[in-house]
C-alpha positions as CSV (number, residue, x, y, z in Angstrom):
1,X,-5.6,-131.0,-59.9
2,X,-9.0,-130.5,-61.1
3,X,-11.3,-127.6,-61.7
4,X,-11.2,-124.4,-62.4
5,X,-10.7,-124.3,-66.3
6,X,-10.5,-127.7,-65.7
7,X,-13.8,-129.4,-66.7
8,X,-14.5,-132.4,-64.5
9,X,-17.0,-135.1,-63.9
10,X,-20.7,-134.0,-65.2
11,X,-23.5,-134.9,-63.3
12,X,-26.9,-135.9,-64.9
13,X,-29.9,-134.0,-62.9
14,X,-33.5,-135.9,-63.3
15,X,-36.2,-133.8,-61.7
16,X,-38.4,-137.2,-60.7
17,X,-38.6,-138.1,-57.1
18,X,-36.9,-141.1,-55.7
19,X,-39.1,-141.0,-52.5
20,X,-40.9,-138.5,-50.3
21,X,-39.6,-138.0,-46.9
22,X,-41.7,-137.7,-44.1
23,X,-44.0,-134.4,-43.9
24,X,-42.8,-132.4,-41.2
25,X,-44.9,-130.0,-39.2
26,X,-44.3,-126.4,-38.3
27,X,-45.9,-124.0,-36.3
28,X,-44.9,-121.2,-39.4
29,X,-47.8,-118.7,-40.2
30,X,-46.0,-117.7,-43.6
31,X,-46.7,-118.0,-46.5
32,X,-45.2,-121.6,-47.8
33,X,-43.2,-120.8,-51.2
34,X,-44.6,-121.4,-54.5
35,X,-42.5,-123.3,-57.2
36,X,-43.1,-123.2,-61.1
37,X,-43.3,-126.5,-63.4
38,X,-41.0,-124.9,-65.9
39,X,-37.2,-122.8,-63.8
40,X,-36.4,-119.4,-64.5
41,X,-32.7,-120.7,-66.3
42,X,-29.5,-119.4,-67.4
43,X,-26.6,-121.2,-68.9
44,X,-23.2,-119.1,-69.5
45,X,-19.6,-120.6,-70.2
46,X,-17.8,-119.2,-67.5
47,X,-14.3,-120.4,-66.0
48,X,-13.9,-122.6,-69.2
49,X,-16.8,-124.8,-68.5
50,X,-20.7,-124.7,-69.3
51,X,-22.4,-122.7,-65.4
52,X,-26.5,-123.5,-65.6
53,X,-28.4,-122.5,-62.8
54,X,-32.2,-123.2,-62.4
55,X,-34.8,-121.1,-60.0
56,X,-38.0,-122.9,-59.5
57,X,-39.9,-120.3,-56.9
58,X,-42.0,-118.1,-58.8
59,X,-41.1,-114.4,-59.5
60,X,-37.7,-114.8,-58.8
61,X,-36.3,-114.9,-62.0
62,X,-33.6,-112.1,-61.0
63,X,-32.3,-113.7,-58.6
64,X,-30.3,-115.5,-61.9
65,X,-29.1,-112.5,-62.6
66,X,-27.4,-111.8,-59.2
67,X,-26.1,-115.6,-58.7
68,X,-24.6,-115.2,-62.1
69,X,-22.8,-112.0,-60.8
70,X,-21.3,-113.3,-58.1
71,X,-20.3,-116.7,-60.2
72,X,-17.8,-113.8,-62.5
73,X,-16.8,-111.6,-59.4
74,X,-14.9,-114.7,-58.0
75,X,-14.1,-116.7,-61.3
76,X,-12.2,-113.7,-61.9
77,X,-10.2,-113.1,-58.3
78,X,-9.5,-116.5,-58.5
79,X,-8.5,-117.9,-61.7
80,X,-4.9,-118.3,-62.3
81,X,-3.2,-116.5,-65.2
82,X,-6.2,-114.0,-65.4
83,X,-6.0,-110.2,-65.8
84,X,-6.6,-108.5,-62.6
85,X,-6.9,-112.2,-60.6
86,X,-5.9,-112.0,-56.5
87,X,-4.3,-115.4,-56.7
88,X,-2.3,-114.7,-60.1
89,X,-1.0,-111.4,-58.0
90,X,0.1,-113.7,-54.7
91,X,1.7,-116.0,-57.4
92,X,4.0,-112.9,-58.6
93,X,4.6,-111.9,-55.7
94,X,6.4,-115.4,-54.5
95,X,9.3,-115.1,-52.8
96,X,8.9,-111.6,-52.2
97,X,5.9,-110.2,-50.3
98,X,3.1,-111.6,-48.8
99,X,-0.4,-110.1,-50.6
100,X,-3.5,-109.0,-49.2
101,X,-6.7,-110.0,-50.6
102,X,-10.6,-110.1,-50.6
103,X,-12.3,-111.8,-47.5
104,X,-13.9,-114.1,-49.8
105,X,-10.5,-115.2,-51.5
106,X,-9.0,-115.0,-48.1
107,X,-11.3,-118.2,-46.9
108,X,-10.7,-119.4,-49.8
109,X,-6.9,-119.9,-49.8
110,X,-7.7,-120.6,-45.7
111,X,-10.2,-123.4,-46.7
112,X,-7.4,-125.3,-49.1
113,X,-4.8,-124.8,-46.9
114,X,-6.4,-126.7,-44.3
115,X,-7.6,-129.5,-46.8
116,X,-3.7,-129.5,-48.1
117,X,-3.3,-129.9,-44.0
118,X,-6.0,-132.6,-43.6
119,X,-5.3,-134.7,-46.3
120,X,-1.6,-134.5,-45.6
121,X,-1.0,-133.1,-48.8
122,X,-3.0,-135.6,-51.0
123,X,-4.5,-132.4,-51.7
124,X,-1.9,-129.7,-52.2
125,X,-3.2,-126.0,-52.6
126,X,0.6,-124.9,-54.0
127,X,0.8,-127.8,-56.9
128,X,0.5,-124.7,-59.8
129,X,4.5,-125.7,-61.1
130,X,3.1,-128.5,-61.7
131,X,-0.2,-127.9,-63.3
132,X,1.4,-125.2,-65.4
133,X,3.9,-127.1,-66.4
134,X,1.7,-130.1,-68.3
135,X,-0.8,-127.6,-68.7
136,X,-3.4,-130.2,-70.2
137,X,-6.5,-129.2,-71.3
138,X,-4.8,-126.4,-72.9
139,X,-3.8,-125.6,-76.7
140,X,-0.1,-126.0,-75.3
141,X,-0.9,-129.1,-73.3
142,X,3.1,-131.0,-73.0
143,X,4.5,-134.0,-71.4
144,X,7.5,-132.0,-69.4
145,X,11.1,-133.9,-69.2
146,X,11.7,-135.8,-66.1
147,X,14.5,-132.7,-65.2
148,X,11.5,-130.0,-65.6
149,X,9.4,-132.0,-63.4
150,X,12.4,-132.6,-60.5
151,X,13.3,-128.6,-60.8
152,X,9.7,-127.9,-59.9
153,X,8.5,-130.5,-56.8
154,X,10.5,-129.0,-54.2
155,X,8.4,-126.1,-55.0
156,X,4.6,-127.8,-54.2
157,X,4.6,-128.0,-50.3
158,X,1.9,-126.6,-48.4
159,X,3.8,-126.0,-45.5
160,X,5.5,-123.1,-47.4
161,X,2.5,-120.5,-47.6
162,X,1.9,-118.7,-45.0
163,X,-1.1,-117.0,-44.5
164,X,-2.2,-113.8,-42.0
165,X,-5.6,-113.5,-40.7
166,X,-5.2,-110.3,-39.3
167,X,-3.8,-108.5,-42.1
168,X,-6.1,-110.9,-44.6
169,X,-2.6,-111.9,-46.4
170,X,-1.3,-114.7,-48.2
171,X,2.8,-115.2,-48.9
172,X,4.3,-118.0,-50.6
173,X,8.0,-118.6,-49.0
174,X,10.0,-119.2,-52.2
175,X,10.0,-118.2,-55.4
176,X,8.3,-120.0,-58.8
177,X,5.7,-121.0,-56.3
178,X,2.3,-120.6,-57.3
179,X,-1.2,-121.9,-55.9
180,X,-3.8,-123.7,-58.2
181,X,-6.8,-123.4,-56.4
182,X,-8.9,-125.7,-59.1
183,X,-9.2,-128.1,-57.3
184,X,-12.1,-126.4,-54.3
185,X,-12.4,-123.2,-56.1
186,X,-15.6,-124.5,-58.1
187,X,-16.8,-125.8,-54.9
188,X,-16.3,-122.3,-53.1
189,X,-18.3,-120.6,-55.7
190,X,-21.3,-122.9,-56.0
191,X,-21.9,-122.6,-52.4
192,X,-21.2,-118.6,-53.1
193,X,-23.9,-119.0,-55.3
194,X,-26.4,-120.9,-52.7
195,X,-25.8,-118.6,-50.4
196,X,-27.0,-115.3,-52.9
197,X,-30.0,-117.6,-54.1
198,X,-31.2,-118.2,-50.2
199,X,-30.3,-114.3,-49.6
200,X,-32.7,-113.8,-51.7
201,X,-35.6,-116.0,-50.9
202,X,-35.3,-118.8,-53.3
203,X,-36.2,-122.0,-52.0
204,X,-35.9,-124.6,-54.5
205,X,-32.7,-124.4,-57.2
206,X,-30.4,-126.2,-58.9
207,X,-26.9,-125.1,-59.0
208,X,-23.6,-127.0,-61.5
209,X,-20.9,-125.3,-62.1
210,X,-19.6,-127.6,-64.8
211,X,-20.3,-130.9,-63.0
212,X,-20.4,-129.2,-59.5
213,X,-24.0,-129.8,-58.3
214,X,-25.6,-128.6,-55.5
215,X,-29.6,-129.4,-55.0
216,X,-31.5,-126.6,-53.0
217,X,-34.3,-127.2,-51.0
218,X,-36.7,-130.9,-52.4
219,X,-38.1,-131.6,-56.2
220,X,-40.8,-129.8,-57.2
221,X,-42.4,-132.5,-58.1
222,X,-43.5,-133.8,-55.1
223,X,-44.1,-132.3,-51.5
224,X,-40.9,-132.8,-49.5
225,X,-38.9,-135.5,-52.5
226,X,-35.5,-135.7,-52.9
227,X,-34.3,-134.5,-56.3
228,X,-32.5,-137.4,-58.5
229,X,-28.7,-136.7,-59.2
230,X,-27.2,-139.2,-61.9
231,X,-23.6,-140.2,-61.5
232,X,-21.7,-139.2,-64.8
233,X,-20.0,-142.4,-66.4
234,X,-16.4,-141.9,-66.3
235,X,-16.7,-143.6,-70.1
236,X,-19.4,-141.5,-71.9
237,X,-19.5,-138.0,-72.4
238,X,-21.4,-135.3,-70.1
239,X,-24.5,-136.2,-68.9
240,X,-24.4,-140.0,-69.1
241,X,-24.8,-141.6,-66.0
242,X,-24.5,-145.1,-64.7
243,X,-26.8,-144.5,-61.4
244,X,-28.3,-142.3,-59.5
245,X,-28.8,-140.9,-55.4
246,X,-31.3,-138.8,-54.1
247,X,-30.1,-135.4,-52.3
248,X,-31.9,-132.5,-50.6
249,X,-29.9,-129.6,-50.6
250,X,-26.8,-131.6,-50.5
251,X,-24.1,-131.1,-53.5
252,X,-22.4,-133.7,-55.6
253,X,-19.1,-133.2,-57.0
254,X,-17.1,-135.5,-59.3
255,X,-13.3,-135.8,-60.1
256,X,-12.6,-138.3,-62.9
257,X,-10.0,-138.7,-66.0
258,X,-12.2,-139.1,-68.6
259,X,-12.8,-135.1,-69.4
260,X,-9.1,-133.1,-70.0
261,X,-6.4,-135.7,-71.2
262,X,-3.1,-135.6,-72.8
263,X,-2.5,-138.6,-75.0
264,X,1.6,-139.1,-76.0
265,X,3.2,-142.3,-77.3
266,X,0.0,-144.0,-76.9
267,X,-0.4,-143.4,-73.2
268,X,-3.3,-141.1,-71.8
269,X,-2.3,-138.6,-69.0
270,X,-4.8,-136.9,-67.2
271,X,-5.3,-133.4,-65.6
272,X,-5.7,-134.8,-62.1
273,X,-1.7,-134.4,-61.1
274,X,-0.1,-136.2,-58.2
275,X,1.8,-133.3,-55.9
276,X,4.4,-136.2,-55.0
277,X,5.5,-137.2,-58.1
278,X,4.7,-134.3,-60.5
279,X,2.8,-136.9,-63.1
280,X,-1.1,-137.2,-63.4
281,X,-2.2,-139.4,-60.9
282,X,-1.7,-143.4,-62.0
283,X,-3.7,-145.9,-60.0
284,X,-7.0,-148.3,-61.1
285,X,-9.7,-145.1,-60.4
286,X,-11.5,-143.6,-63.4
287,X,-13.9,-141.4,-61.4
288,X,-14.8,-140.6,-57.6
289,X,-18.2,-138.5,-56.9
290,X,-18.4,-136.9,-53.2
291,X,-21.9,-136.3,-51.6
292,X,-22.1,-133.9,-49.4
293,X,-23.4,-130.7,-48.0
294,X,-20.8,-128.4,-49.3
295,X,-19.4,-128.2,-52.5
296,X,-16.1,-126.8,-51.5
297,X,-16.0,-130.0,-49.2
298,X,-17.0,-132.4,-52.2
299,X,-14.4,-130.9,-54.7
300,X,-11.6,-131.1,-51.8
301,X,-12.6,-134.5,-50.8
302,X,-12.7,-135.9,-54.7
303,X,-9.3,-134.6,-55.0
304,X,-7.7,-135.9,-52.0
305,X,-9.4,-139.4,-52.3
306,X,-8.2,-139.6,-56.1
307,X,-4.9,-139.3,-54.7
308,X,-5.2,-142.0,-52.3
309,X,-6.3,-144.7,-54.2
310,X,-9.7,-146.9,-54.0
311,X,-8.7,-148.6,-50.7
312,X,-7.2,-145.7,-48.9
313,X,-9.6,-143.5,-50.7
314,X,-12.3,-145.5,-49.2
315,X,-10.7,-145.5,-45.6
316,X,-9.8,-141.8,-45.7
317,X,-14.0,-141.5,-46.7
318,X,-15.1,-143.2,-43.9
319,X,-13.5,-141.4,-41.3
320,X,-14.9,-138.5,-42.9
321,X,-18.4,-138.2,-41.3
322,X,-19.7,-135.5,-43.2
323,X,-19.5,-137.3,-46.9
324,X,-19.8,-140.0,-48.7
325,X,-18.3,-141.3,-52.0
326,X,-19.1,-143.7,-55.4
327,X,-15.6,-145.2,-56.6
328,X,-15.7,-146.0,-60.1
329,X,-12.5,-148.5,-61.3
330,X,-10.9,-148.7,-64.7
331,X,-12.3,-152.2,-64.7
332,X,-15.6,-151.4,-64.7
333,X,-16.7,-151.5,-61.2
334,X,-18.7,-149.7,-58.3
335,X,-17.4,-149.4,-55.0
336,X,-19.8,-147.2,-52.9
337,X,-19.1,-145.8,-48.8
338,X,-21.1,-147.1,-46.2
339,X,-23.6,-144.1,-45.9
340,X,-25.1,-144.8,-50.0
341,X,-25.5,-148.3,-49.7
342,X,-28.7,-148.3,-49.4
343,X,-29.6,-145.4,-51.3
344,X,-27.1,-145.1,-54.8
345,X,-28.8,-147.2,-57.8
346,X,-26.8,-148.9,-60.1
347,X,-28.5,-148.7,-63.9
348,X,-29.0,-152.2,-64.7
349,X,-27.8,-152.1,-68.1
350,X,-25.2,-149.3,-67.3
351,X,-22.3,-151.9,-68.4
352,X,-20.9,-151.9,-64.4
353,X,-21.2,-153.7,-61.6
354,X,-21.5,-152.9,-57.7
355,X,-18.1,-154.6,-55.8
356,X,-17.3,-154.1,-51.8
357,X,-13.9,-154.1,-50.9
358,X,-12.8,-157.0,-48.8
C-alpha cells in the first residue's frame, strides 16, 4: 500500500491562477486577511519523504512551527516499526489484547476500517504481512517465495480487527497480524495540519506531505483564483507534471508505481501491494490522482481505485460523489472522471494523450 515511508506520486504546485471565480459578497465588518508575495516556508524530511508547508497571511510565520509539530506528534503514533508508535504497540499485541490509544489514532484506525469496509477490501487497513514482507523501498527490499506469501494472506482481512469506541481500543483477532496504515495516514495528517493552520487564523496555505497536497483558501495572486495543481508524470521524477486542475481548498493526492520499486529478473514490482494476492498490484495503471476535499479521502480513494483497475477504478469513482480522479495508463494515456472534464489540462507536448473509456 502506499504512503507512509512510502513516497508516492509528487504533485507540481504553480501559484498562477487558472480563473477567478465569481466575487462573492458578505455582510462581514472584519478585517479581510492580508497575504504576502513571498510564504513564510518550511521544508523537513519527516516520515521518510520531503513535508513543505507554505503560509501566505502575514505575521503568521509561527503558525509553521505549530503545523510542523503536529506533522511529528502523529508521524510518530502512527508509523509502523517506530519506537514508542500506537499502531506498532496494537501490532504486538495481536492475538492477545486489544490496545487503547489516542483519539486522534483512534479515528484514524476507524477511518481505514471503514474504507477497508467500503471498498470491500480493495483497500485493506490489516495488509502489514504483506508489506513487511516485500518491504520495498527499504535497504532490505525482497521478492518473498510463493510459500511466504500463502502463510501470510490468511492473515490481511479487515473483518478481523475489532475496534471499541467506548474504551478507544483497537484488537487484531489473530496473531502475525499487523495494520499498515500508509496508505490514509499521510492523508490524516495533512488535514491534521489544515485544521492547526485554520485554528490559528491562516487563510491561505499550501500543505504536501510528500505528494499529498492540500490547497487552503484561493491564489494570492488574484482575488478569489483557484491555485494551479500540476499532475506528477508517472514517468519523470518529482515535480514533473503532464497537466494541471485548479482547486480551492481542495487536496490532491496521487498513488502511482513510478516512486519505490523492486526490480528482480528484469521485472519491476511496485510498493502498491494487492491484499488478494499478496504481489504489488499488476494491471495497465501507472498513476491515479484523487481530487478532493480531504486528504485522508484522496489517499484512501487512490488506493482503492489502483486496486480496481482503470474500468472499475473509473466506475467505483463515479459513484463516489465527493471525488474525482485522473487515470494515467502504462500506454501513455489520460482517462479523466466526469467532474474534471472540463477543467484538467493536458500539457500539449506532455508526450500523453486524453482517452474516454467506451
Amino acid at each position: 500500500m502506499k504512503k507512509l515511508m512510502l513516497g508516492v506520486a509528487a504533485l507540481l504546485l504553480a501559484l498562477a491562477p487558472l480563473s477567478a471565480c465569481g466575487q462573492q459578497t458578505t455582510t462581514k465588518t472584519t478585517k479581510a486577511p492580508v497575504t504576502v508575495k513571498n510564504p513564510y516556508e518550511d521544508t523537513q524530511f519527516l516520515m521518510g519523504t520531503v513535508v513543505t508547508i507554505r503560509v501566505y497571511d502575514k505575521g503568521k510565520k509561527a503558525a509553521l512551527d505549530k503545523a510542523f509539530a503536529r506533522v511529528k506528534q502523529l508521524a510518530d503514533e502512527v508509523t509502523v516499526n517506530e519506537k514508542g508508535s500506537e499502531v506498532d504497540a496494537v501490532n504486538a499485541q495481536a492475538g492477545k489484547k486489544a490496545v487503547k490509544v489516542t483519539p486522534a489514532v483512534y479515528r484514524l484506525i476507524a477511518y481505514a476500517k471503514a474504507y477497508s469496509d467500503r471498498s470491500q477490501g480493495a483497500f485493506d487497513l490489516a495488509i502489514g504481512p504483506i508489506t513487511s514482507l516485500w518491504h520495498i523501498g527499504f535497504a532490505d527490499a525482497r521478492k518473498p517465495s510463493q510459500a511466504e506469501i500463502d502463510a501470510r494472506l490468511p492473515l490481511v482481512n479487515y473483518h478481523d480487527v475489532t475496534l471499541n469506541a467506548a474504551k478507544q481500543t483497537v484488537y487484531l483477532k489473530k496473531p502475525g497480524m499487523a495494520l499498515d496504515l500508509g496508505g490514509i495516514a499521510k492523508g490524516f495528517i495533512t488535514d491534521e495540519v489544515v485544521k492547526v493552520l485554520k485554528a490559528n487564523d491562516v487563510t491561505t496555505a499550501i500543505v504536501d506531505l510528500g505528494g499529498n497536497i492540500y490547497v487552503l483558501g484561493h491564489s494570492p495572486k488574484q482575488k478569489n483564483a483557484d491555485w494551479t495543481v500540476g499532475i506528477q508524470d508517472p514517468k519523470q521524477s518529482r515535480g514533473t507534471a503532464i497537466g494541471t486542475v485548479p482547486a480551492s481548498n481542495k487536496t490532491v493526492v496521487t498513488s502511482g508505481i513510478y516512486e519505490r520499486k523492486l526490480v528482480v529478473a528484469g521485472h519491476t514490482y511496485s510498493h502498491l501491494m494487492d491484499p488478494k494476492t499478496g504481489y504489488p498490484f499488476e494491471n495497465n495503471l501507472m498513476g491515479v490522482s484523487i481530487v478532493t476535499k480531504k486528504s485522508v479521502d484522496g489517499d484512501a480513494l487512490s488506493t482503492a481505485t489502483f486496486d480496481k483497475g482503470l474500468v472499475g477504478g473509473m466506475a467505483f469513482i463515479e459513484k463516489t460523489h465527493y471525488a474525482d480522479a485522473i487515470f494515467v495508463t502504462k500506454d501513455k494515456k489520460v482517462y479523466v472522471s466526469s467532474g474534471l472534464k472540463k477543467d484538467f489540462k493536458l500539457f500539449k507536448d506532455s508526450g500523453y494523450t486524453l482517452a474516454t473509456l467506451k
